[in-house]
TIRO-226962 format. One record per residue (C-alpha): residue in three letters; z, y, x; chain. Coordinates in pm, whole numbers, plus 50000, padded with zeros to 5 digits. Each point is the difference from the previous one (the first is absolute). Layout:
N
+-----+-------+-------+-------+---+
|   r |    zz |    yy |    xx | c |
+-----+-------+-------+-------+---+
| Ala |     Z |     Y |     X | A |
...
+-----+-------+-------+-------+---+
This chain:
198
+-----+-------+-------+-------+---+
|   r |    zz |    yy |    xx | c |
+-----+-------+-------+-------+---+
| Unk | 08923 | 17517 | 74737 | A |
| Unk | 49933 | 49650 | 50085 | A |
| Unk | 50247 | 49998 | 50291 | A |
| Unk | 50302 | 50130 | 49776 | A |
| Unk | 49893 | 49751 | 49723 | A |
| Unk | 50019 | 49747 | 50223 | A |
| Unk | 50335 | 50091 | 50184 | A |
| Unk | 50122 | 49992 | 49613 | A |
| Unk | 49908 | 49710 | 49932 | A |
| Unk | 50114 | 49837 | 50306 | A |
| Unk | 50345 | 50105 | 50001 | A |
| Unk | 50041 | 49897 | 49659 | A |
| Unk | 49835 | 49700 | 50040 | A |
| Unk | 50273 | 49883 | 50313 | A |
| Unk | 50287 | 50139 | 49810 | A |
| Unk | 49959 | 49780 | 49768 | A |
| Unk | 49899 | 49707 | 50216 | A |
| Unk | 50306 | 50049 | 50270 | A |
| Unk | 50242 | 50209 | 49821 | A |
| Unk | 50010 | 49918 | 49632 | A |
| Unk | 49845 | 49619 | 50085 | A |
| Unk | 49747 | 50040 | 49667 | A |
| Unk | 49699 | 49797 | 50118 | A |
| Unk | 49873 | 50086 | 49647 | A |
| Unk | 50020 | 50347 | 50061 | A |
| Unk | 49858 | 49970 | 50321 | A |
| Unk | 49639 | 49819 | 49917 | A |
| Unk | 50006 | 50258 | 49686 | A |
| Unk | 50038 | 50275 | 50251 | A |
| Unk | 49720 | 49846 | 50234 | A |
| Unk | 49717 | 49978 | 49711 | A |
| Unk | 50040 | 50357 | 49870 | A |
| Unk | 49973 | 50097 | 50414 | A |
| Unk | 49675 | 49781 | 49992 | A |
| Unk | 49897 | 50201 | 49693 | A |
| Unk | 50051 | 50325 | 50122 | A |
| Unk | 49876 | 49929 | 50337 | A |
| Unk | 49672 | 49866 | 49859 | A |
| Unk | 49984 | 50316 | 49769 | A |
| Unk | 50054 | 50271 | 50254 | A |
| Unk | 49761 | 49847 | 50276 | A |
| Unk | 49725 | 49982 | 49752 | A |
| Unk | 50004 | 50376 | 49924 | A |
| Unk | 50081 | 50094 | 50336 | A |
| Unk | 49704 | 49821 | 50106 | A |
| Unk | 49788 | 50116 | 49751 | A |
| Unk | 50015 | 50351 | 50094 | A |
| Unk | 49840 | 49931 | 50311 | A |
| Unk | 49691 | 49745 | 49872 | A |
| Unk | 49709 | 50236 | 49948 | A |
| Unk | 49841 | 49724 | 49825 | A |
| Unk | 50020 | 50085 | 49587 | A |
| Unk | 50004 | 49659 | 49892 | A |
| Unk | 50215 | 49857 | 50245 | A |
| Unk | 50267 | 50248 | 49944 | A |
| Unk | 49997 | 49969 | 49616 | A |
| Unk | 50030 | 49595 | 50053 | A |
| Unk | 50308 | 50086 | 50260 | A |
| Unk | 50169 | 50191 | 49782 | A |
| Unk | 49936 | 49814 | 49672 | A |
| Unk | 50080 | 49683 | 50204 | A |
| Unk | 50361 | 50093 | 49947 | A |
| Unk | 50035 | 49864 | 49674 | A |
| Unk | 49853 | 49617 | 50031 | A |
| Unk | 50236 | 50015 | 50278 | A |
| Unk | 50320 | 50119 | 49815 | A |
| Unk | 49901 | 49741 | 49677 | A |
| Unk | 49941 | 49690 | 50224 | A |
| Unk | 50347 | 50120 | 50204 | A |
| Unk | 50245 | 50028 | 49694 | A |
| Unk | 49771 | 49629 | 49877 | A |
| Unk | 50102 | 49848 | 50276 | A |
| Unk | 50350 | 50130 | 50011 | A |
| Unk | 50022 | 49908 | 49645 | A |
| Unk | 49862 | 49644 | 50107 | A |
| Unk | 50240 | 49929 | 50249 | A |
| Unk | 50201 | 49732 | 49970 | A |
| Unk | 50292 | 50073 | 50233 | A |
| Unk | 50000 | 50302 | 50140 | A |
| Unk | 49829 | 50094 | 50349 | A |
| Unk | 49798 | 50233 | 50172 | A |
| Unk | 49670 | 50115 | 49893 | A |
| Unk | 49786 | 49792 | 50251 | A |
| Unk | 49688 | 50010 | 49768 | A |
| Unk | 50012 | 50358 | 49920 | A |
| Unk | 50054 | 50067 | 50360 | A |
| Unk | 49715 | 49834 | 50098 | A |
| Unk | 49731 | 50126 | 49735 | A |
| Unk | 50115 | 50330 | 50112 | A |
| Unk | 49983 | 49962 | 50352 | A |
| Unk | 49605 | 49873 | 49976 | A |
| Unk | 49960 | 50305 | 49738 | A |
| Unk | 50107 | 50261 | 50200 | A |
| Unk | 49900 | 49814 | 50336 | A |
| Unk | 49606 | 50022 | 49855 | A |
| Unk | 50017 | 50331 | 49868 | A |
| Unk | 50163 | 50160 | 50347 | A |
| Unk | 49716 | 49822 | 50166 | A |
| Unk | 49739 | 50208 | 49804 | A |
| Unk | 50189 | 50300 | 50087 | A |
| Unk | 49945 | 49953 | 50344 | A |
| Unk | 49616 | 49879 | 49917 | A |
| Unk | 49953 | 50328 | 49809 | A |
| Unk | 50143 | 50171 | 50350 | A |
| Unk | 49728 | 49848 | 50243 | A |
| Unk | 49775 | 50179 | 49784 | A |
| Unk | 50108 | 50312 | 50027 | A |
| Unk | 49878 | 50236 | 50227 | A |
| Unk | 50363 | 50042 | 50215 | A |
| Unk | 50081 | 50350 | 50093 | A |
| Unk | 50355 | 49868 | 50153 | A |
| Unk | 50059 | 49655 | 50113 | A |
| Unk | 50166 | 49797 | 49706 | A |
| Unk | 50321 | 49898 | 50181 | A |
| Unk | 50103 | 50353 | 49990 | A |
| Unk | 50012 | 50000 | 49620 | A |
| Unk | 50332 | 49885 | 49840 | A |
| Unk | 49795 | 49769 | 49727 | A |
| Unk | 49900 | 49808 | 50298 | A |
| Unk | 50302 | 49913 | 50146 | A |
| Unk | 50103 | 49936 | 49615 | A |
| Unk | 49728 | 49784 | 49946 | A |
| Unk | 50085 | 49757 | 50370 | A |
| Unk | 50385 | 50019 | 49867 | A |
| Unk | 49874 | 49806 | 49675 | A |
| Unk | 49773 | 49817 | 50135 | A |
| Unk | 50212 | 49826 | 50252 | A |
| Unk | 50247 | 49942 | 49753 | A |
| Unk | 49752 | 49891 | 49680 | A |
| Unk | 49853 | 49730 | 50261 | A |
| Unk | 50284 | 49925 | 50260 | A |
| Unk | 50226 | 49930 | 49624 | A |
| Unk | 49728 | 49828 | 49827 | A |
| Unk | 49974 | 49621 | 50117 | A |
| Unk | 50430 | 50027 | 50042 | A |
| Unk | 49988 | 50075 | 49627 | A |
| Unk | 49717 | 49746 | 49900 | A |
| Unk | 50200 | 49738 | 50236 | A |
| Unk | 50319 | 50096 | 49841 | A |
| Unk | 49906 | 49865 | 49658 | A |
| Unk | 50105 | 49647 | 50127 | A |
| Unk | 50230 | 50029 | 50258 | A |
| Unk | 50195 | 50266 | 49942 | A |
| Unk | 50327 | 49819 | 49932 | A |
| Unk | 49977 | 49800 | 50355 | A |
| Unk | 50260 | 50177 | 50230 | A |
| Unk | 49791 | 49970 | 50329 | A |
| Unk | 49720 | 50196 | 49805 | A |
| Unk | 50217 | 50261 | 49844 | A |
| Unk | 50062 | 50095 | 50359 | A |
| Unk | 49644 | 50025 | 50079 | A |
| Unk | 49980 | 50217 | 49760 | A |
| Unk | 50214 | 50242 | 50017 | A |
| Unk | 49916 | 50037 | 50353 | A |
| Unk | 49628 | 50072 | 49950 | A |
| Unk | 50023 | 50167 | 49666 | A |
| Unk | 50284 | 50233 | 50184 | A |
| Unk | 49737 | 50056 | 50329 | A |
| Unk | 49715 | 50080 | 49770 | A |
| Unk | 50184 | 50254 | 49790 | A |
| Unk | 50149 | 50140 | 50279 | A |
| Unk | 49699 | 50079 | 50146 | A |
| Unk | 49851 | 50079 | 49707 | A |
| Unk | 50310 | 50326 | 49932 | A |
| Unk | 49896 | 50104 | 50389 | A |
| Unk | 49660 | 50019 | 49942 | A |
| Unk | 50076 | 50220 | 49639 | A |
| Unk | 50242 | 50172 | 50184 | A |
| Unk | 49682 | 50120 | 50253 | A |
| Unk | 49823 | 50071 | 49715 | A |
| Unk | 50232 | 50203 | 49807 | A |
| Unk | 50100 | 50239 | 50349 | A |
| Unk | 49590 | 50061 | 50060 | A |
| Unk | 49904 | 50319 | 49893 | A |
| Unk | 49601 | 50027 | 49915 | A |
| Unk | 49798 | 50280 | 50125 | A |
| Unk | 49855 | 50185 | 49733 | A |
| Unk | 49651 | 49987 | 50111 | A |
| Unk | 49706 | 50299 | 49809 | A |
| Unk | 49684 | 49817 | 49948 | A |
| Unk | 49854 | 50361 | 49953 | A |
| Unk | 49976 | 50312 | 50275 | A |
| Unk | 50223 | 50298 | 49934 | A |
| Unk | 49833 | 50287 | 49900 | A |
| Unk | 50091 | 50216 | 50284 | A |
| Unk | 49850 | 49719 | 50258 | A |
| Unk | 49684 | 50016 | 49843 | A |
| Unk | 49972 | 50385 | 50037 | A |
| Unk | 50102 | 49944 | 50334 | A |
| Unk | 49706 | 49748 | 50051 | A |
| Unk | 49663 | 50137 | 50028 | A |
| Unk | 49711 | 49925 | 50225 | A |
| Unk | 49801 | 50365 | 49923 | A |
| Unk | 50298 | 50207 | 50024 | A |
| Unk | 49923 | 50108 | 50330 | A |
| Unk | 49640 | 50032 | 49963 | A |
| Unk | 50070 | 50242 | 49683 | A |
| Unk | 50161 | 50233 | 50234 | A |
+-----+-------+-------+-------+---+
């Protein structure tokens, strides 16, 4: 779901950049993708933190978020991209898929973790939540020089390509369905005194 939300988005977000020239439009079209994005990572997330608490804050997190996003939209004196919301969401979600992985050391692993698609997931965010982060908080003052803007693109366009490999990995794994529990039919099979019955 995220990945058609965000093709969505994304193709109406350039149309109206390069084909209809609506800059307006454009940073409009940007803040409802940070929205969405924010609100669809926290509950995908959230499904997979064990942790009671930390889930409910996840998921209820949404909503601070989507306030302080249309405040500072609102706020906005010309209009721009969402730099700020960008980067409270990227230290959100960077802290909370960093428990996720601290609630996986603790688990006793059956399978080694890289074969599970929420792994791969998780890497795909992560290198995109931290590689993005400093361009964004950097961006907030020198966005409008045209030697940066080039910097920019180039590393924001490496980091998200990497990061739609490394979803694309975990999408195409498929998990083993592993039984914690014995069949019943092996455990008949099993038994020490069976031959000492006979």
């Amino acid at each position: 779901m995220y990945s058609t939300v965000a093709a969505i988005l994304v193709i109406i977000g350039f149309s109206f950049k390069y084909l209809y020239k609506v800059q307006e439009y454009y940073f409009f079209v940007t803040r409802v993708y940070n929205i969405l994005e924010y609100t669809l990572l926290s509950y995908f997330f959230s499904l997979y933190i064990k942790n009671k608490i930390f889930k409910k804050v996840l998921v209820y997190s949404a909503i601070p978020f989507i306030i302080f996003a249309i405040f500072d939209f609102i706020l906005e004196k010309i209009p721009a991209l969402p730099f700020t919301p960008l980067i409270i969401e990227y230290i959100l979600l960077l802290f909370f898929i960093i428990y996720f992985f601290f609630e996986v050391m603790q688990e006793t692993v059956v399978e080694p973790v890289y074969q599970r698609a929420i792994f791969w997931i998780s890497v795909a965010f992560i290198i995109n939540f931290s590689g993005n982060f400093f361009l964004f908080l950097y961006s907030k003052t020198s966005f409008d020089k045209e030697e940066f803007q080039r910097q920019y693109t180039l590393i924001y366009s490496t980091v998200t390509i990497l990061k739609n490999i490394l979803l694309c990995i975990g999408i195409a794994r498929k998990e083993k369905k592993i039984n914690t529990l014995f069949a019943s039919d092996t455990l008949s099979e099993f038994d020490p005194f069976r031959n000492q019955n006979r």
